[in-house]
C-alpha positions in Angstrom: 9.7 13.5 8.0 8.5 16.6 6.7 11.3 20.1 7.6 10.0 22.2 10.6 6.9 24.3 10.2 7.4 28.0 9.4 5.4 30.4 11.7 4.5 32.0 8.7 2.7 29.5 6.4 -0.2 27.2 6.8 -0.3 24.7 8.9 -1.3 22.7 6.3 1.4 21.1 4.2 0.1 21.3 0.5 0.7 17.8 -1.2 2.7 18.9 -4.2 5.1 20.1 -1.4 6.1 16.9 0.0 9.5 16.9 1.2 11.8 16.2 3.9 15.3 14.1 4.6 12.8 11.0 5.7 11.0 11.3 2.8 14.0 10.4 0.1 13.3 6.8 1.0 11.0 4.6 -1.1 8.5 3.3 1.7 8.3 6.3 3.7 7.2 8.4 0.5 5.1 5.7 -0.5 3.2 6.3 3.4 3.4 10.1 2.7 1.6 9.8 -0.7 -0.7 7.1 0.3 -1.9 9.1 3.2 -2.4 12.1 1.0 -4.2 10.6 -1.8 -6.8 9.3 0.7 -7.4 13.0 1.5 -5.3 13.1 4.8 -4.2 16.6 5.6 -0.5 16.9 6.4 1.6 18.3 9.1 4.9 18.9 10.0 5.6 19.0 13.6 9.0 19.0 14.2 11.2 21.3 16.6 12.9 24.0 14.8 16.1 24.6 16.4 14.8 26.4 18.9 16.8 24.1 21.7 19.5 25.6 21.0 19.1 28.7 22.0 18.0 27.3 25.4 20.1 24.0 25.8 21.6 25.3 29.1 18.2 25.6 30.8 16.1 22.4 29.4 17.8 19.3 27.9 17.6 19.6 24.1 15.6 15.9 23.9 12.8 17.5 26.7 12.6 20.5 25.3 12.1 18.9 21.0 9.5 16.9 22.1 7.7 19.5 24.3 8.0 21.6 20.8 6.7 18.8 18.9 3.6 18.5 21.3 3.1 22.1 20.8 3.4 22.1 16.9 0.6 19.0 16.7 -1.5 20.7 19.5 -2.2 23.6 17.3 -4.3 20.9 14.7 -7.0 21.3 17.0 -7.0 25.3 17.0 -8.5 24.8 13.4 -10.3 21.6 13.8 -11.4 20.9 17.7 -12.7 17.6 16.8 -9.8 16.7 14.7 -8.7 12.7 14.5 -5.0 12.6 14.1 -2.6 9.7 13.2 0.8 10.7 13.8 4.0 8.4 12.7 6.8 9.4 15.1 9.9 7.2 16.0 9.3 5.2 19.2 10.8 6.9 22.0 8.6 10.1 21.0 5.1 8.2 20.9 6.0 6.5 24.5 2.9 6.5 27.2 5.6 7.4 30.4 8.6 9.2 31.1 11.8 7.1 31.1 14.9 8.4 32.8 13.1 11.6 33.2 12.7 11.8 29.5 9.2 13.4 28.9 8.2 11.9 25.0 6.3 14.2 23.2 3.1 11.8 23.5 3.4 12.7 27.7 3.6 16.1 26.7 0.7 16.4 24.0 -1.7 13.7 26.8 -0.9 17.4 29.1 -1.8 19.9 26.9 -5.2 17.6 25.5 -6.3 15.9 29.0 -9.4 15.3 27.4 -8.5 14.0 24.3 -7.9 9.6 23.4 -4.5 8.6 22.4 -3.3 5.2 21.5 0.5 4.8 21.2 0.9 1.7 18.7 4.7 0.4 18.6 6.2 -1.2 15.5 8.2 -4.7 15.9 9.7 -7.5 14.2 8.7 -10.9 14.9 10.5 -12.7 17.9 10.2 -16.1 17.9 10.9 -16.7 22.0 7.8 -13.9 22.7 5.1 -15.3 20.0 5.8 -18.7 19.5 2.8 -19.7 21.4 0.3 -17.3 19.1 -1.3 -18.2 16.1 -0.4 -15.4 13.6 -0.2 -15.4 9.9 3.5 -13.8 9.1 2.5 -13.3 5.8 1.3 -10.0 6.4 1.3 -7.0 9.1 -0.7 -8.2 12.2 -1.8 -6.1 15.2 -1.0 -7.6 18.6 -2.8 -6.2 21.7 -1.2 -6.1 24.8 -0.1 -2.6 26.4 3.0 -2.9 28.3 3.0 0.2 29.8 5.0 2.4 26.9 2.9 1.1 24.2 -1.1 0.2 23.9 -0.1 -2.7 21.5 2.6 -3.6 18.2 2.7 -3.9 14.8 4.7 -7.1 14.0 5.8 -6.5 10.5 5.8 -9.8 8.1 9.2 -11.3 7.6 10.9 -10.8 4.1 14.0 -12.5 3.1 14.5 -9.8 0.2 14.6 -5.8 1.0 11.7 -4.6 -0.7 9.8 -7.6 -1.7 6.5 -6.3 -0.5 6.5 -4.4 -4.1 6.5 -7.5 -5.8 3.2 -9.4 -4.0 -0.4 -8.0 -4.5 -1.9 -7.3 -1.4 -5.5 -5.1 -0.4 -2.8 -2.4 0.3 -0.5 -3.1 -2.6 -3.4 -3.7 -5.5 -1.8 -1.7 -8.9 -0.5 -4.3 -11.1 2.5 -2.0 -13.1 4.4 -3.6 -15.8 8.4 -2.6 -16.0 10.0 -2.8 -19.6 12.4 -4.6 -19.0 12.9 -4.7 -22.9 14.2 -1.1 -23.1 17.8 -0.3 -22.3 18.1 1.5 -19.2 19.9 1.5 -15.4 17.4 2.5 -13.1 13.9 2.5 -12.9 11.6 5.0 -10.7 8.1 5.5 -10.0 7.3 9.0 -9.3 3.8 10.2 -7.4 1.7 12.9 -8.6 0.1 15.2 -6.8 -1.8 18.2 -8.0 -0.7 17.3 -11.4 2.9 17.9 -10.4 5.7 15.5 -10.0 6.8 14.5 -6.6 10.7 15.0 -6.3 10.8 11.6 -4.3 9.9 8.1 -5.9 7.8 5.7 -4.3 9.6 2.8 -6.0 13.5 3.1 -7.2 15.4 0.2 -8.6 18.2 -1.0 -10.5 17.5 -3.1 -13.4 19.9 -6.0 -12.6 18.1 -6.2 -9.0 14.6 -6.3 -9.9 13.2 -9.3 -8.9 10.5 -9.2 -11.1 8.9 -7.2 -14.1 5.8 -6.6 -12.2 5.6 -4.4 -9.1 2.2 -3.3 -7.0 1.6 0.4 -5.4 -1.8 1.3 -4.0 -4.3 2.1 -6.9 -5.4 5.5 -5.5 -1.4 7.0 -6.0 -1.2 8.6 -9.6 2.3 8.1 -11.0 4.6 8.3 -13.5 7.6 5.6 -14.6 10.4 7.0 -15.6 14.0 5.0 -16.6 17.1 6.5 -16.3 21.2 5.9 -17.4 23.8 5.2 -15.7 24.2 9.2 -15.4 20.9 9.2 -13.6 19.4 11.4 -16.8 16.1 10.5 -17.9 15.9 8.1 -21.1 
C-alpha cells in the first residue's frame, strides 16, 4: 500500500503520513487508519525499483519479494520480539515456492527460521467447497484448513450492494454517523484524522443519489471529519 521505504527516514511510517496508490480506496484506508488508531506501528515494505537494475541476473518477481522480506526483516532490528501482521496480496504471503517463484513469506521464513508465521488467505464463498459447513454468511468467518500455500481463509460475507458493509452496525463497524441528506451537495466524504491533521484519503466517499441510506458505521476509535462537496469536487 504504502510507497517504498527511503533508506534515509524511519522505519516507522508516522500516521499523518499515510499514503500510497492502494490507499486512495475507501476500505483499504479504512484498514490503514483502523490499524493505526489501535496504536499499530506502520511499515512500508515494498521493493524500490531496485530490480531493475539487476533484471538480467534474478527475475524481477524473485528478486521484489526477496526485497520485501528484507525491508520487513529489519522490524525486528528495533524490536526482536516484535508481533507483526502483514497484509500482502496472495501470491506474496504463500507458504511454498510455485513454479520456482520464491514469495516473499518463503523468503522472510529464511531469514527468521526461528520466528512463527501464519499465512491466512482471503476468499469468497463457494458454494460446491462449503456447502456441507455450518457458517453464518453474515459476517467474516475464519475457516481452518491449511492446504499447503495457506494455514487457513477468510471467507468474506456476501453482499449484493458494493459497500453495504457501511450501512450495517457491526463490533467492527459500531459509529452510528448521520449524513444530511437535507443539504444540497454531490458527494459526501469522511475523512480520518490523525495527529490532528487530515488524512488526504477518505475512509467513506459517496455520491448522494447512491447512498443507500442516511446512516453509515466506521469503527468508533477513527476520529474524522464529514465533508460535502459539488459537482466540482470543491468543498461546500
Amino acid at each position: 500500500a504504502f510507497p517504498p521505504p527511503n533508506e534515509n527516514e524511519n522505519l516507522i511510517t508516522k500516521n499523518e503520513n499515510i499514503s500510497g496508490y492502494y490507499v486512495a480506496e475507501p476500505t483499504y484506508s479504512l484498514m490503514i487508519n483502523y490499524a493505526a488508531s489501535l496504536g499499530f506501528k506502520l511499515v512500508a515494505y515494498e521493493e524500490a525499483d531496485q530490480c531493475k537494475e539487476i533484471k538480467e541476473m534474478i527475475p524481477s518477481a524473485i528478486c521484489r519479494d526477496s526485497i520485501q522480506a528484507l525491508n520487513i526483516a529489519k522490524i525486528y532490528e528495533l524490536d526482536k520480539n516484535a508481533k507483526i501482521v502483514l497484509f500482502g496480496e496472495n501470491a506474496h504471503i504463500e507458504k511454498k515456492t510455485r513454479h520456482d517463484w520464491k514469495f516473499m513469506r518463503v523468503a522472510l521464513q529464511e531469514l527468521k527460521k526461528k520466528k512463527k508465521m501464519f499465512s491466512i488467505g482471503q476468499t469468497k464463498y463457494i458454494r460446491t467447497n462449503l456447502d456441507s459447513i455450518d457458517i453464518n454468511l453474515e459476517i467474516p468467518v475464519y475457516y481452518d484448513e491449511d492446504d499447503g500455500q495457506f494455514d487457513g481463509q477468510i471467507i468474506s460475507p456476501h453482499y449484493k450492494k458494493y459497500y453495504e458493509w457501511y450501512y450495517k452496525k457491526s463490533e467492527l463497524m459500531n459509529n452510528k454517523i448521520l449524513i444530511d441528506t437535507s443539504k444540497d451537495f454531490f458527494s459526501v466524504e469522511i475523512i480520518p484524522i490523525q495527529n490532528n491533521q487530515e488524512i488526504y484519503y477518505p475512509i467513506f466517499r459517496c455520491r448522494k443519489e447512491n447512498l443507500q441510506s442516511n446512516i453509515i458505521y466506521i469503527p468508533d476509535s477513527i476520529n474524522f471529519v464529514i465533508i460535502y462537496k459539488n459537482k466540482e469536487n470543491k468543498r461546500l
